[in-house]
N, C-alpha and C positions, 0 to 999 in steps of 0.2 A: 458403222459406216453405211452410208447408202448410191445408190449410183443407181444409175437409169439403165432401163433394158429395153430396148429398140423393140421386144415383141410381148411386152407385158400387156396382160389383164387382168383389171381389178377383179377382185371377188365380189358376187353380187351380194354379200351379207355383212354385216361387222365384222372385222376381221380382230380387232382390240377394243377393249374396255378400260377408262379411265375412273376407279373409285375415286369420289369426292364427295365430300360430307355438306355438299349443298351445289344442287346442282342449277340452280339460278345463279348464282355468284360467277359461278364458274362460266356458264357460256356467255356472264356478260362480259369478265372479262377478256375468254376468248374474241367475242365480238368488237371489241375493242382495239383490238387485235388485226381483225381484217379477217377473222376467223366466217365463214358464214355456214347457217345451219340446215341440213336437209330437211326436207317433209316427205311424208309420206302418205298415197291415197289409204286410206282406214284406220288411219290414226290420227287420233285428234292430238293436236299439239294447240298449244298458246301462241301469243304474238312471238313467243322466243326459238319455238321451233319445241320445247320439253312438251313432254307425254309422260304418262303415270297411271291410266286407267287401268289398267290391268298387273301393273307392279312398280317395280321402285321407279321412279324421276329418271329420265333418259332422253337425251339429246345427239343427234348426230351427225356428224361432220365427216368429210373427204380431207384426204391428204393430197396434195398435187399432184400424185400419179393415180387417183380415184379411188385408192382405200378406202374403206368406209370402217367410221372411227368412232367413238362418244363417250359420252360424259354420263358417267350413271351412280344413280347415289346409293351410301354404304349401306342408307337404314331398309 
């Protein structure tokens, strides 16, 4: 269940990770979606918004109350 809280703040970090065994699939189909991907200054990311230079494929997205969310892969 989720419900809104009149004095919420997001957390400034990931709060969840979604394992996925390919993580270009996944945020296209998220984007697909209406899903859209954050960036961040010192990380390099692709057109798609994924980064991997320093470890596994990892994309990241907000939920409408500004969680911050993504997509990161198993291998």
């Amino acid at each position: 269940m989720v419900y809104l809280k009149e004095d919420h703040a997001p957390a400034g970090y990931t709060v969840l990770n979604f394992p996925v065994t390919d993580v270009r699939t996944a945020v296209r189909a998220l984007g697909e979606r209406g899903v859209e991907f954050l960036r961040y200054d010192g990380f390099e990311q692709d057109e798609l918004g994924i980064t991997g230079g320093q470890g596994p494929e990892i994309a990241w997205f907000a939920d409408p109350a500004g969680t911050v969310l993504s997509v990161l892969s198993r291998r």
